[in-house]
Each structure stands twice: as structure tokens, then as C-alpha cells.
DRENRORO-696876 format. One record per residue (C-alpha): residue in one letter; chain; x negated, y, z negated. Coordinates in pm, 1 decimal. Layout:
<r resn="A" chain="A" px="X" py="Y" pz="Z"/>
...
//
This chain:
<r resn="X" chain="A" px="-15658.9" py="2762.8" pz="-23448.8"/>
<r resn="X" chain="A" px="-15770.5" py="2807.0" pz="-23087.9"/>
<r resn="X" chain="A" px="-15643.0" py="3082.3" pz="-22875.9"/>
<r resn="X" chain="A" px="-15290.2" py="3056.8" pz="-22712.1"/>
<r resn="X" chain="A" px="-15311.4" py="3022.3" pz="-22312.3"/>
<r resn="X" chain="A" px="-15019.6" py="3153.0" pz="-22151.3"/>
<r resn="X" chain="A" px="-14958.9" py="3191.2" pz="-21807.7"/>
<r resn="X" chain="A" px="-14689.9" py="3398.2" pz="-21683.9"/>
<r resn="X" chain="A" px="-14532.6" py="3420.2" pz="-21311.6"/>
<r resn="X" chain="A" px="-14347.0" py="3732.1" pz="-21217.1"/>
<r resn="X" chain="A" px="-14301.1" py="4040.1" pz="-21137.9"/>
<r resn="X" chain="A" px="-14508.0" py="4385.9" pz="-21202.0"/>
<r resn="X" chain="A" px="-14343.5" py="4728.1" pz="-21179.5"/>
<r resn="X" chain="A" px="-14433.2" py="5066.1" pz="-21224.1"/>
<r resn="X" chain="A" px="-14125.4" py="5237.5" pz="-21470.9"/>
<r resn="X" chain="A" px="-14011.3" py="5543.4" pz="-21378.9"/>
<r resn="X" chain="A" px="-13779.8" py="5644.9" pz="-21710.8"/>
<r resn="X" chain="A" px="-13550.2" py="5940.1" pz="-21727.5"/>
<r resn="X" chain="A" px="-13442.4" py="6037.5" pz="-22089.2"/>
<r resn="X" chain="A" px="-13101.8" py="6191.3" pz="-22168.7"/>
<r resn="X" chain="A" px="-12824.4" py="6232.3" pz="-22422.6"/>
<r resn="X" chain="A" px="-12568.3" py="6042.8" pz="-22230.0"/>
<r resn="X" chain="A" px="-12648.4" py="5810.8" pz="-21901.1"/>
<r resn="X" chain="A" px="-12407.5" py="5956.3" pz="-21580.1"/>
<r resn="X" chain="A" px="-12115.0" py="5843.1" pz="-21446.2"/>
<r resn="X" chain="A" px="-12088.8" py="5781.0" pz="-21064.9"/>
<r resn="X" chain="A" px="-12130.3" py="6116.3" pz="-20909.4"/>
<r resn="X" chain="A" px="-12211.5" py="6298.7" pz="-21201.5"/>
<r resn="X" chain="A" px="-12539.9" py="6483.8" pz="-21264.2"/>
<r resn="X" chain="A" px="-12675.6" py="6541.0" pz="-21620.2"/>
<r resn="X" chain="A" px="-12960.5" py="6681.4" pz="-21750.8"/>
<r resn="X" chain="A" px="-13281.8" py="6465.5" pz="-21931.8"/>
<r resn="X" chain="A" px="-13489.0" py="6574.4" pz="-22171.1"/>
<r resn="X" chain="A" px="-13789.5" py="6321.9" pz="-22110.8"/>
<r resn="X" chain="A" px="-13941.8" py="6153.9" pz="-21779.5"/>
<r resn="X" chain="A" px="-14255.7" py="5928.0" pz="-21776.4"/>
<r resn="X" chain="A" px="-14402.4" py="5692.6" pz="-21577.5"/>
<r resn="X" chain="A" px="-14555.2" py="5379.6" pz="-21771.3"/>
<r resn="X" chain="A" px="-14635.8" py="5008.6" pz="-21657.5"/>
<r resn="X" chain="A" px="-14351.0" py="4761.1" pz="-21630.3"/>
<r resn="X" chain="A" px="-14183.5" py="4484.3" pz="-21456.2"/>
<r resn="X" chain="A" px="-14044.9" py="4142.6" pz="-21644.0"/>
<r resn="X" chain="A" px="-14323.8" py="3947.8" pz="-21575.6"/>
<r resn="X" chain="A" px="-14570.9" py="4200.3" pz="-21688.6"/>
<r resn="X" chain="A" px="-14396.3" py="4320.6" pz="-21994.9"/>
<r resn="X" chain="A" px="-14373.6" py="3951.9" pz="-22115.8"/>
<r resn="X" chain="A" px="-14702.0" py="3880.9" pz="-22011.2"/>
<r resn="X" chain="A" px="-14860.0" py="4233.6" pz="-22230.0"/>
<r resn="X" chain="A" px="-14662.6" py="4120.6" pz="-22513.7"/>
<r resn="X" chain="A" px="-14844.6" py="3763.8" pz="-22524.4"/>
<r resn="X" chain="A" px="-15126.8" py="3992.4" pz="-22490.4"/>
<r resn="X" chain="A" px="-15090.2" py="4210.7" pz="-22769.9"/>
<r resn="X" chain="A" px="-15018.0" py="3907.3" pz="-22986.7"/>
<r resn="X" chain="A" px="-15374.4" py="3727.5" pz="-22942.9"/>
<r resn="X" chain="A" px="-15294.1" py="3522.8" pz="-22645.4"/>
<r resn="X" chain="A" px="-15561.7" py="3431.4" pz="-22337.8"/>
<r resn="X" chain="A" px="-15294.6" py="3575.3" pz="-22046.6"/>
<r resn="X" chain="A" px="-15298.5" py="3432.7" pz="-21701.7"/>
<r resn="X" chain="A" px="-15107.6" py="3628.0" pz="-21423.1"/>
<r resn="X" chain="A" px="-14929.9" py="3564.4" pz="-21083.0"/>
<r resn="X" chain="A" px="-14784.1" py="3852.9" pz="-20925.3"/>
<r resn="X" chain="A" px="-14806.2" py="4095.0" pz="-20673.6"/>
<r resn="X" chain="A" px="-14874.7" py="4433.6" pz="-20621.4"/>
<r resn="X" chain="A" px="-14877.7" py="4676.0" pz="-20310.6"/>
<r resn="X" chain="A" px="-15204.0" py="4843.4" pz="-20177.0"/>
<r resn="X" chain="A" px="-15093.4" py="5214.2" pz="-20304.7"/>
<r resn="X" chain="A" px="-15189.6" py="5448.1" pz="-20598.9"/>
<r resn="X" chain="A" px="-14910.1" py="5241.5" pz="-20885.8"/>
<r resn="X" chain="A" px="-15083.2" py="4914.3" pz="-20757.1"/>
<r resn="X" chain="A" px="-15446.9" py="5016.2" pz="-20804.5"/>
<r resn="X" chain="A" px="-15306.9" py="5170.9" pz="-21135.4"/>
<r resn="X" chain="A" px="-15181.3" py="4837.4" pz="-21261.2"/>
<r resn="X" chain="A" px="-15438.8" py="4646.6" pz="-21216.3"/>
<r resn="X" chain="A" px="-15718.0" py="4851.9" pz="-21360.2"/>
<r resn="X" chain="A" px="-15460.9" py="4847.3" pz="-21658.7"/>
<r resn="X" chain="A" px="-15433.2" py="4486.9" pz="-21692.8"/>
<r resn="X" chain="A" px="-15788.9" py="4478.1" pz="-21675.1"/>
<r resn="X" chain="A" px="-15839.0" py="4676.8" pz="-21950.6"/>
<r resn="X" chain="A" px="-15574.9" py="4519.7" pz="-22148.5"/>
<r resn="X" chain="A" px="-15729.5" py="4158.2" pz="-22136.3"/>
<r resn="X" chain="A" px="-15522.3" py="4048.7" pz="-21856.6"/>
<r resn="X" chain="A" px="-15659.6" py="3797.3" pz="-21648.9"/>
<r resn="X" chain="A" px="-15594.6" py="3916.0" pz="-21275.6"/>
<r resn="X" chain="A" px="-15759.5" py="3659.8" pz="-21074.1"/>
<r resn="X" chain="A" px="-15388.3" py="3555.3" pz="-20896.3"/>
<r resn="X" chain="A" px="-15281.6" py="3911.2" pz="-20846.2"/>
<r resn="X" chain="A" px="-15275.9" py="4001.1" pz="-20496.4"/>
<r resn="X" chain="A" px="-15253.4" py="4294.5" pz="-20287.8"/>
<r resn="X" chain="A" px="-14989.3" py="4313.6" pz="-19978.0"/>
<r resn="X" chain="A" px="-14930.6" py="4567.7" pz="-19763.3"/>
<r resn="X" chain="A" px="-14601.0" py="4678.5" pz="-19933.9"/>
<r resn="X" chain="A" px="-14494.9" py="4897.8" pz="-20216.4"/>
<r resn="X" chain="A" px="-14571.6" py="4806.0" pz="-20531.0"/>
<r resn="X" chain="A" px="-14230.3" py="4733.8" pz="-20755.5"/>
<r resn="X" chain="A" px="-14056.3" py="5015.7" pz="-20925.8"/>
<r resn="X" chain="A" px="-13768.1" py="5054.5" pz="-21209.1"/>
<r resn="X" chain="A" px="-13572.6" py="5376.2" pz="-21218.4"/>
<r resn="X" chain="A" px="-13484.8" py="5344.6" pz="-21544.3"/>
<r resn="X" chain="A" px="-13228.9" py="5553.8" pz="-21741.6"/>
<r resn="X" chain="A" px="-13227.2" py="5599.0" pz="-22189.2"/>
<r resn="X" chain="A" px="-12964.7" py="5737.8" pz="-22383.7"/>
<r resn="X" chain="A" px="-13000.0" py="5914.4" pz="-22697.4"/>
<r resn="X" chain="A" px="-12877.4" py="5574.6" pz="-22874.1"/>
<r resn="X" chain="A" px="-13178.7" py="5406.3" pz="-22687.3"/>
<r resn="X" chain="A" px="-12923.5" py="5209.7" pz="-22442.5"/>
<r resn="X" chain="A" px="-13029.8" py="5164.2" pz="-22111.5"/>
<r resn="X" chain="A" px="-12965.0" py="5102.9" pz="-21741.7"/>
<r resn="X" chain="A" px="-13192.2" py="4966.4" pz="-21454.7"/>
<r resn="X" chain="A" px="-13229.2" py="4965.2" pz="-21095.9"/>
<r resn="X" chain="A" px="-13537.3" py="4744.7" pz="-20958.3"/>
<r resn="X" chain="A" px="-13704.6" py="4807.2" pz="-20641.0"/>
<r resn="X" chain="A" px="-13880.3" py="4471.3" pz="-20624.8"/>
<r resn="X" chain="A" px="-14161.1" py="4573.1" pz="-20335.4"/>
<r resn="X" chain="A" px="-14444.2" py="4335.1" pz="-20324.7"/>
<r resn="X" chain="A" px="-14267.8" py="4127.4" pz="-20582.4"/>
<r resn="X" chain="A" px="-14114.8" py="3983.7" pz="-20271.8"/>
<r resn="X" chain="A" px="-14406.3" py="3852.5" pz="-20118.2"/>
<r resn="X" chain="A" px="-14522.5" py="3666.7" pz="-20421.4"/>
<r resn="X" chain="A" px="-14439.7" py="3318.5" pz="-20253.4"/>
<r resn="X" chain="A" px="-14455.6" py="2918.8" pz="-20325.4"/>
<r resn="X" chain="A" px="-14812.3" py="2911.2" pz="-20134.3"/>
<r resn="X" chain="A" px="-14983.4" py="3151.4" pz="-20375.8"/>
<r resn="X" chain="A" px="-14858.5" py="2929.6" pz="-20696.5"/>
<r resn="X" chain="A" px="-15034.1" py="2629.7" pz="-20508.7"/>
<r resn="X" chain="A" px="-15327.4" py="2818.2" pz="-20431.9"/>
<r resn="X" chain="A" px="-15367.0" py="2871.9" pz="-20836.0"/>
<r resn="X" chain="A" px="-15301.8" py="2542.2" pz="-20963.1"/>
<r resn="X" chain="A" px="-15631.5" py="2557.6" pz="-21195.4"/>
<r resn="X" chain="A" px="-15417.8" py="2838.3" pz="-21386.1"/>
<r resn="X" chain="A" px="-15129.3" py="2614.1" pz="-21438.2"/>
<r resn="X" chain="A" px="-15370.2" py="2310.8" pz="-21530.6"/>
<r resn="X" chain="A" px="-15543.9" py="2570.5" pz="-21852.0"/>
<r resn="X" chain="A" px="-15276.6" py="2710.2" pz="-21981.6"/>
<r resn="X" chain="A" px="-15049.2" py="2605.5" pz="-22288.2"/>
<r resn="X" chain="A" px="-14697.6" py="2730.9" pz="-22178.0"/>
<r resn="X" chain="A" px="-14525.1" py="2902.6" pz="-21815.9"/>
<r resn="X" chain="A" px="-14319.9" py="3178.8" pz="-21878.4"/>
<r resn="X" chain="A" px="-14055.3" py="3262.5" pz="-21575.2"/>
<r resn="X" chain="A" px="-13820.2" py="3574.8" pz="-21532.9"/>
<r resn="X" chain="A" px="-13599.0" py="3599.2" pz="-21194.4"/>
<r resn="X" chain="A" px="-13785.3" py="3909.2" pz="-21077.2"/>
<r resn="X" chain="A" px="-13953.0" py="3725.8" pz="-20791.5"/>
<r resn="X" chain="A" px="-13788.9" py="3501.4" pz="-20510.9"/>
<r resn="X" chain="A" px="-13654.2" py="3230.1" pz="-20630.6"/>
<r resn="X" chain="A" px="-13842.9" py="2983.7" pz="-20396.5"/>
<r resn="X" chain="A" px="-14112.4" py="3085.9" pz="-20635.7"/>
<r resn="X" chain="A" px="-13953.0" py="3051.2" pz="-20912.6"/>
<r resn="X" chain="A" px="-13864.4" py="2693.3" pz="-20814.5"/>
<r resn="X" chain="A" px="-14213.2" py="2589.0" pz="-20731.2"/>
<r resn="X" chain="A" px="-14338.9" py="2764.5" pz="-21036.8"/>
<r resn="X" chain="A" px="-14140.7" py="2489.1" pz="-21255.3"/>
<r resn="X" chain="A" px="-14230.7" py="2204.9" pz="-21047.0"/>
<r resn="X" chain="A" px="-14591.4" py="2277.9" pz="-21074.8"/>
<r resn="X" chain="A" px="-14531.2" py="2305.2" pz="-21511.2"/>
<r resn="X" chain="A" px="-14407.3" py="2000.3" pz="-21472.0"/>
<r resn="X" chain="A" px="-14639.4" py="1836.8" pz="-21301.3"/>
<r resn="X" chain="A" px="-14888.1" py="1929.9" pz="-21518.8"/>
<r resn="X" chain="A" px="-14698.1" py="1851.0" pz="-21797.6"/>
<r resn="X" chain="A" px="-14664.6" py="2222.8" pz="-21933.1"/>
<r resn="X" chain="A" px="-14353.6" py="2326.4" pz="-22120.2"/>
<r resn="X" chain="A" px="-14140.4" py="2616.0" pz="-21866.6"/>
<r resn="X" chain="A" px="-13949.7" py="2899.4" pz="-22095.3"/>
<r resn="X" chain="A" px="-13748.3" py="3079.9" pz="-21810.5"/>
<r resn="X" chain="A" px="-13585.7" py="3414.6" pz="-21883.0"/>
<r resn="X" chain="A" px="-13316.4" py="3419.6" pz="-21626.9"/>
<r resn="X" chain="A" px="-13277.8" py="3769.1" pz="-21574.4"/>
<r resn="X" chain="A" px="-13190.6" py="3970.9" pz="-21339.9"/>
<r resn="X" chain="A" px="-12951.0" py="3662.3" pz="-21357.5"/>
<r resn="X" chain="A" px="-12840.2" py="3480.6" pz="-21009.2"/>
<r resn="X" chain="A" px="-12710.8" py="3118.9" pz="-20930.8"/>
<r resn="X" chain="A" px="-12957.3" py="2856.8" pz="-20992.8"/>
<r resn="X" chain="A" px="-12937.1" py="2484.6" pz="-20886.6"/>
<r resn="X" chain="A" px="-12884.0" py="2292.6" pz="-21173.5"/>
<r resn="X" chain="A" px="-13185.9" py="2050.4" pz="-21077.0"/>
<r resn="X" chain="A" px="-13425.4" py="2367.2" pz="-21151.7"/>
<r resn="X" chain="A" px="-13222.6" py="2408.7" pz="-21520.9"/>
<r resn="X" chain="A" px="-13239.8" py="2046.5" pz="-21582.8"/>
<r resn="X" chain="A" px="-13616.5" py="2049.2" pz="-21579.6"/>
<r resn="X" chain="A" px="-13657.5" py="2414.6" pz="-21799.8"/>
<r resn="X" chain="A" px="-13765.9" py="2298.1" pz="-22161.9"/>
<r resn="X" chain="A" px="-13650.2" py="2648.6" pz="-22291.9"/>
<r resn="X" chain="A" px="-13368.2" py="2863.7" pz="-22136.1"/>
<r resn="X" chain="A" px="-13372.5" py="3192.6" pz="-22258.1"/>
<r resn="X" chain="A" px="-13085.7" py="3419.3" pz="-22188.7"/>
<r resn="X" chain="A" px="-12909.0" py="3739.0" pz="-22340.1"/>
<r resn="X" chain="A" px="-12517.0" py="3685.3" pz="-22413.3"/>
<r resn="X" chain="A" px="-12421.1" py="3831.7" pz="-22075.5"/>
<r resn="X" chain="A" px="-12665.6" py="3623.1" pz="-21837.0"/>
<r resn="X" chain="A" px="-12572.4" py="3325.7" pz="-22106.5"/>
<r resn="X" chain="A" px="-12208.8" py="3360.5" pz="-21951.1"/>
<r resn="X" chain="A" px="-12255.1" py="3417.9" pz="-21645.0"/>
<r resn="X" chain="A" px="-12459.1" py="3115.0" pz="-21594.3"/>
<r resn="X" chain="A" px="-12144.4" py="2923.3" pz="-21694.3"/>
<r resn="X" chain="A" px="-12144.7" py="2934.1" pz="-22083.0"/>
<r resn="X" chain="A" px="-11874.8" py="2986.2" pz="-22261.5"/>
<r resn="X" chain="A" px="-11891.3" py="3166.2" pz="-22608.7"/>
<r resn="X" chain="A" px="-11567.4" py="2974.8" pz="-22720.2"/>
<r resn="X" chain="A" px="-11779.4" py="2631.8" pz="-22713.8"/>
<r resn="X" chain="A" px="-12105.8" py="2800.2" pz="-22880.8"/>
<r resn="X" chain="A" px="-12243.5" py="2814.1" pz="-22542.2"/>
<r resn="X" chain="A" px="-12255.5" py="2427.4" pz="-22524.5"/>
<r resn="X" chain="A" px="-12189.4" py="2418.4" pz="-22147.6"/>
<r resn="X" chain="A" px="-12455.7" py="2567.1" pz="-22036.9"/>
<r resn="X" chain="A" px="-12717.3" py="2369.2" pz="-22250.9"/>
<r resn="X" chain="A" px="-12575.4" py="2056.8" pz="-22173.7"/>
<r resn="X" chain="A" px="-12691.5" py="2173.5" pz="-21781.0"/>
<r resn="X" chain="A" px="-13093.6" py="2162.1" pz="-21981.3"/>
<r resn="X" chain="A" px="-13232.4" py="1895.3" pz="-22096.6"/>
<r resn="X" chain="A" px="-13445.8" py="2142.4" pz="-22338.9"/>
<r resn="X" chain="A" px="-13306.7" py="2420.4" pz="-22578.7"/>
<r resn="X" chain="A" px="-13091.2" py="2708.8" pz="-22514.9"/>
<r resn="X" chain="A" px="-13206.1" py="3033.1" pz="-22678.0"/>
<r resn="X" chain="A" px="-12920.9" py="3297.8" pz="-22643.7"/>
<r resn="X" chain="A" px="-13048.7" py="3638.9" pz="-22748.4"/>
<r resn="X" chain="A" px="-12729.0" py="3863.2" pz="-22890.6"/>
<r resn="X" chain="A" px="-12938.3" py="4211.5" pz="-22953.2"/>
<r resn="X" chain="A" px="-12838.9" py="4313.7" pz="-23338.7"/>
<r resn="X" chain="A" px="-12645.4" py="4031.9" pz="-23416.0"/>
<r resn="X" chain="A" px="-12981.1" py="3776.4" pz="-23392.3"/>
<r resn="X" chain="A" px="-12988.9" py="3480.2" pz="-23161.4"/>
<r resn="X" chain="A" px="-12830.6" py="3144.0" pz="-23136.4"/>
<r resn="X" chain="A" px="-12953.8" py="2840.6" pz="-23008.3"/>
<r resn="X" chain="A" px="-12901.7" py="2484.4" pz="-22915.7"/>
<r resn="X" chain="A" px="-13137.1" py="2128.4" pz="-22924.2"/>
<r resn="X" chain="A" px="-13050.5" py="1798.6" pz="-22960.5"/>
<r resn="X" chain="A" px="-13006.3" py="1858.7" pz="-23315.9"/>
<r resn="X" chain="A" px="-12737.7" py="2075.3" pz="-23259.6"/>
<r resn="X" chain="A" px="-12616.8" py="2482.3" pz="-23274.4"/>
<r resn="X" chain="A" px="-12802.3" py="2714.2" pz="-23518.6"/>
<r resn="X" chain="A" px="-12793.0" py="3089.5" pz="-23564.4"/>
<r resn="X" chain="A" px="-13059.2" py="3323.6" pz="-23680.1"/>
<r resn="X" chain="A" px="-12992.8" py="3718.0" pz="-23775.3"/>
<r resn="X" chain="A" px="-13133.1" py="3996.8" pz="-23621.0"/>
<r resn="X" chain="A" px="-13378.4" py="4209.7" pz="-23833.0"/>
<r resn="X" chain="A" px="-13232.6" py="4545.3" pz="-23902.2"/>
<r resn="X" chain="A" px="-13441.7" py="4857.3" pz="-23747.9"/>
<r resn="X" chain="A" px="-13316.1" py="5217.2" pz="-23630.7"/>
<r resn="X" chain="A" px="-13362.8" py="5148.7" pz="-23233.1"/>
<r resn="X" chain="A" px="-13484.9" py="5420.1" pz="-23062.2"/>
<r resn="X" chain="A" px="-13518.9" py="5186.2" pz="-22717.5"/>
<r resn="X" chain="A" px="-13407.4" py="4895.2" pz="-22653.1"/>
<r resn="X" chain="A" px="-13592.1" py="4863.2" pz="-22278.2"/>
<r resn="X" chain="A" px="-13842.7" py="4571.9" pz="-22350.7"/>
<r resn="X" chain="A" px="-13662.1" py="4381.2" pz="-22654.5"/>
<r resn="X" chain="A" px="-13570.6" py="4107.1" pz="-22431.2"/>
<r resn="X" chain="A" px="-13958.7" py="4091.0" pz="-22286.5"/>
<r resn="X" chain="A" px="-14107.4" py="4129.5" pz="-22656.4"/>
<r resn="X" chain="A" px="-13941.4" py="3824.5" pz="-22795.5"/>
<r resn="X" chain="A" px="-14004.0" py="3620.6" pz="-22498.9"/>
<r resn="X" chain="A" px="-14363.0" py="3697.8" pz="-22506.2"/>
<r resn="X" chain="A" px="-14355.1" py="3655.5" pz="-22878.6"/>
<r resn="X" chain="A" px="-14165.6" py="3310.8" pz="-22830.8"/>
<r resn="X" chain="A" px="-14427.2" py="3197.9" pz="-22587.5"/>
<r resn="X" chain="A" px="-14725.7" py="3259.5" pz="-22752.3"/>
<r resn="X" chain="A" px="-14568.5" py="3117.6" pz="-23083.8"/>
<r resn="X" chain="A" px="-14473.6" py="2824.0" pz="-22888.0"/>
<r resn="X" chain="A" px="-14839.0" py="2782.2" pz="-22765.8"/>
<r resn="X" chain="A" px="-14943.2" py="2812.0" pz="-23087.0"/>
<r resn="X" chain="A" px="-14784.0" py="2472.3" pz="-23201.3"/>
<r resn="X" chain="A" px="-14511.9" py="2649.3" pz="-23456.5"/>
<r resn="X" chain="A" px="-14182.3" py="2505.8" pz="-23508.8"/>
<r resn="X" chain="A" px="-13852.4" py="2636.7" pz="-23311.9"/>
<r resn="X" chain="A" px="-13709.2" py="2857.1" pz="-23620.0"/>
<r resn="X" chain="A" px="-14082.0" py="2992.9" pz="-23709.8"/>
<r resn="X" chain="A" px="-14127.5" py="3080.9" pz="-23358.0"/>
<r resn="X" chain="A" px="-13801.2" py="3246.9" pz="-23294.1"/>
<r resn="X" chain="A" px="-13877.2" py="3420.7" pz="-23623.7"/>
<r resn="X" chain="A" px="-14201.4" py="3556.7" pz="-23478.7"/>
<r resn="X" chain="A" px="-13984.4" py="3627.6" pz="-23126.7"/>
<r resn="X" chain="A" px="-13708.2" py="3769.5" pz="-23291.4"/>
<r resn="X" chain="A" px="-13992.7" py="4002.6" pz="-23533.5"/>
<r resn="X" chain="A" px="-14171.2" py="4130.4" pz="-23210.0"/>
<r resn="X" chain="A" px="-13818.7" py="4196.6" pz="-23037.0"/>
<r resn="X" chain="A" px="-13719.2" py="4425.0" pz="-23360.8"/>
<r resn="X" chain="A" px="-14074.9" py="4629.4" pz="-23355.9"/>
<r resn="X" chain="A" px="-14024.9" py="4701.4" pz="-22986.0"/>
<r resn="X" chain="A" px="-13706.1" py="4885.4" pz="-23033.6"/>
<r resn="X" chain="A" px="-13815.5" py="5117.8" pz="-23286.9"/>
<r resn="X" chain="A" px="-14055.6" py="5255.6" pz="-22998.0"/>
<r resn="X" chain="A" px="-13995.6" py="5410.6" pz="-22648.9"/>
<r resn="X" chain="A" px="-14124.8" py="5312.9" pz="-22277.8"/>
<r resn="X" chain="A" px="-14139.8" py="4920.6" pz="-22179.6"/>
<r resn="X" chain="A" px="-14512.0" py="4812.2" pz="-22214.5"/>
<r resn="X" chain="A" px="-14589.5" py="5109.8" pz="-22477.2"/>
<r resn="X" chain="A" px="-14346.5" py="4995.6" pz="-22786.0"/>
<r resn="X" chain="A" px="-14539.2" py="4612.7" pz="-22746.0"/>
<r resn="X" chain="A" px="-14642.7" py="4550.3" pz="-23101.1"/>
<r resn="X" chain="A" px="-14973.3" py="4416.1" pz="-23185.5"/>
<r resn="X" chain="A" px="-15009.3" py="4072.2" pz="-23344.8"/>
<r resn="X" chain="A" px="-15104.3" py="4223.3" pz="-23654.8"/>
<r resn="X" chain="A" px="-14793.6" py="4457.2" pz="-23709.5"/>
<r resn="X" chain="A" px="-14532.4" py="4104.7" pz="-23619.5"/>
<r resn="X" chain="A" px="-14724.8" py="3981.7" pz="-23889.9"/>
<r resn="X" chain="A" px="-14726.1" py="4262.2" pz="-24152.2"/>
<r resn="X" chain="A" px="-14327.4" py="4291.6" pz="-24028.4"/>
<r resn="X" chain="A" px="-14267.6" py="3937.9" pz="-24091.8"/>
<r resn="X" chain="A" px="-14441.5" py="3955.3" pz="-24471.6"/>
<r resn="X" chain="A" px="-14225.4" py="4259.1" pz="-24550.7"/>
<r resn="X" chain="A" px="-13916.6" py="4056.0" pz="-24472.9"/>
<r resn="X" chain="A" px="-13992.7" py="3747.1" pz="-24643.5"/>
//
């Protein structure tokens, strides 16, 4: 089997993650027990977890010309990245103040910094990555100008597009119509107009791909033109549950690459998703390809 070639366009972050018993209220102060800085950002979450799992990575981002940009990209380097279409702009680099309770719940604030200036002129200028690659993996981290020229350009090279819409915003319906795989959690499902009383069917029917709707512990469901299926979630004691959504979308995406059919790769999504959890930080709970694969033959 040749290597998977992914190529993923987003956004890079440094994480800045506070750890306490309880996340505050508005106005209230409490005290952590934990901080740590570690690598992060949608884009380059999904893009280490394709990584990890044995897939040839391609990257489009953006980073600022300070001490966390200089500090992600000798990372990525040394993590097999390729970082050819990562440029430098006078700007901070993007953070995420990031806040985990003891139950491993979480809540985010994104400063996007030189995500910003990632624009639909630097996805032209790097067409030779979009003509190599198997699959292009989108997140809504960047501006969505760029997000929209990212899909044209799978398109036109006849590339299938897995977009993870989150943060989630409005998109026009002629960008959804021409995603091959939407992938969403329950709450960005709805408020992209699904409706969990019709098994989400509004919002794939605004697709002309599948609809993968992630539902943390209670698995995933999703929609093709075969219809609605369900799949459970594996059962793990969560310690973190900051890059789940990343892990199975880089899972998904190098599965996909891989040639494997929908419920085997969701499997092998849903597999990576569950080891992530059971480890703290974003980038540092990514599971290696071997450990989805020892997972997966324990839960045969």
C-alpha cells in the first residue's frame, strides 16, 4: 500500500492550557492546578494526527515572525511535516487560551493572529500541493475566502474535500454543495441548519457527499445516498477531550486516503478519537498508527 498524501489547510496555534477542578463562571476566579504550553490550532492538530498515523502531510498555514512561530515550525519539521507553504507574516502567531476541568471538559478562546493572513493567493501559489496529495482536509480557523478557494482548487483537481466546520459560521450553500465529506459535532451539525428530529437529513441534503455528525460518547451518525447509519462510541475513561474532534478527522482522512470503506474508516476515526481522550494537551494525546491499530484489534 503506498503512503497516504494528505494535505491540510488551516490554522496553527500555540495552546496555552490552564487545568482546574471546575472551569469559572463570569467574574469568578478559581484556582488551576496545571498550565502548559503545547502546539495546537485545528489545522495543525488534524494535520499531526495524519502524521502520527503514517501519512505524507502537506501544510498551508501561517505563522507570525515571533518565538511560538519559530517554535512551530522547527516542530513540524521534526515531526515529518512538510512546511514548504508555511509562511511567516509580520503578526502574532495564533494562540488558544484554553481551559480543562477535572472531568476533561473544556472551553476555548482563539486568537487567530497570522491565521488571518493565510489568504486565496497563497493556496494558488501551492497548487503542486493540491495536485500530489490524496485528500484536503478544511477546518474554519482561517478566513473563509480561503476556505472557499481551498475547495475550488480540490475540485479542480479532482481531490475529495472533508471540511470540519468548526469554529462553525454561515457558509454559502454553493461551498457545501461541492464538500464530499461534512464533518460536524452535534452542536455545529445544528447550527448549520440540521435538525436532530429528521436524523440530520436537512443539512445533508445541502451536500452532495456524506454527512459525518460526531456525538462525543454516544459514537457518530452519518448520512450517503444509501441512507442514515449510526456507529457507537468506544468506551474509555476521558481524561481530555481537547483534540477528539481533530484525532478522528485526521484519522478519517488518512483512512480515506488509504482507499478503506466509509464504516472501516470511521472505525479507524472514531478509534483515534477514543485514544486521544484518555491523554491530556491537544497535539500530545495524538496516538500513533500503531496504538489505533492495537486499539482496534482489542475491540474486535
Amino acid at each position: 500500500m503506498k503512503t497516504p498524501h494528505v494535505l491540510v489547510i488551516g490554522s496553527i496555534n500555540m495552546d496555552l492550557v490552564c487545568y482546574s477542578d471546575r472551569i469559572p463562571h463570569v467574574g469568578e476566579t478559581v484556582m488551576g492546578s496545571r498550565f502548559t504550553t503545547v502546539p495546537g490550532g485545528k489545522g495543525a492538530n488534524q494535520a499531526m494526527a495524519a502524521s502520527r498515523l503514517g501519512a505524507q502531510v502537506s501544510f498551508i498555514g501561517a505563522v507570525g515572525k515571533d518565538s511560538y512561530g519559530r517554535e512551530m515550525l522547527q516542530y513540524f519539521q521534526n515531526n515529518r511535516l512538510q512546511t514548504t507553504y508555511i509562511k511567516e507574516v509580520d503578526d502574532s502567531t495564533g494562540v488558544a487560551l484554553i481551559n480543562v476541568d477535572a472531568a476533561g471538559n473544556n472551553q476555548i478562546v482563539v486568537v487567530p493572529g497570522a491565521n488571518y493572513r493565510l489568504g486565496p493567493a497563497d493556496l494558488e501559489a501551492a497548487q503542486e500541493a493540491f495536485a500530489g496529495c490524496d485528500v484536503v482536509v478544511l477546518q474554519l480557523e482561517v478566513p473563509l475566502e480561503t476556505v472557499g478557494k481551498a475547495i475550488e482548487l480540490g475540485k479542480r483537481f479532482g481531490k475529495p474535500v472533508i471540511l470540519n466546520p468548526a469554529p462553525v459560521q454561515s457558509l454559502p450553500e454553493e461551498w457545501l454543495s461541492q464538500v464530499d465529506y461534512l464533518v460536524p459535532n452535534e452542536h455545529e451539525a445544528l447550527l448549520l441548519g440540521g435538525e436532530p428530529e429528521d436524523g440530520f437529513e436537512k443539512l445533508f441534503h445541502k451536500i452532495n457527499g456524506t454527512l459525518i455528525v460526531t456525538l462525543g460518547d454516544k459514537g457518530l451518525l452519518f448520512i450517503d445516498e444509501e441512507g442514515s447509519r449510526s456507529q457507537s462510541a468506544f468506551e474509555v475513561k476521558p481524561v481530555d477531550t481537547t483534540a477528539a474532534g481533530d484525532a478522528f478527522v485526521g484519522g478519517f482522512s488518512v483512512a480515506l486516503a488509504e482507499g478503506r470503506p466509509i464504516s472501516e474508516a470511521l472505525r479507524f476515526a472514531s478509534a483515534t478519537a477514543a485514544l486521544s481522550v484518555t491523554h491530556s494537551g491537544a497535539q500530545t494525546s495524538l496516538p500513533h498508527r500503531n496504538e489505533v491499530l492495537e486499539f482496534l484489534e482489542e475491540h474486535t
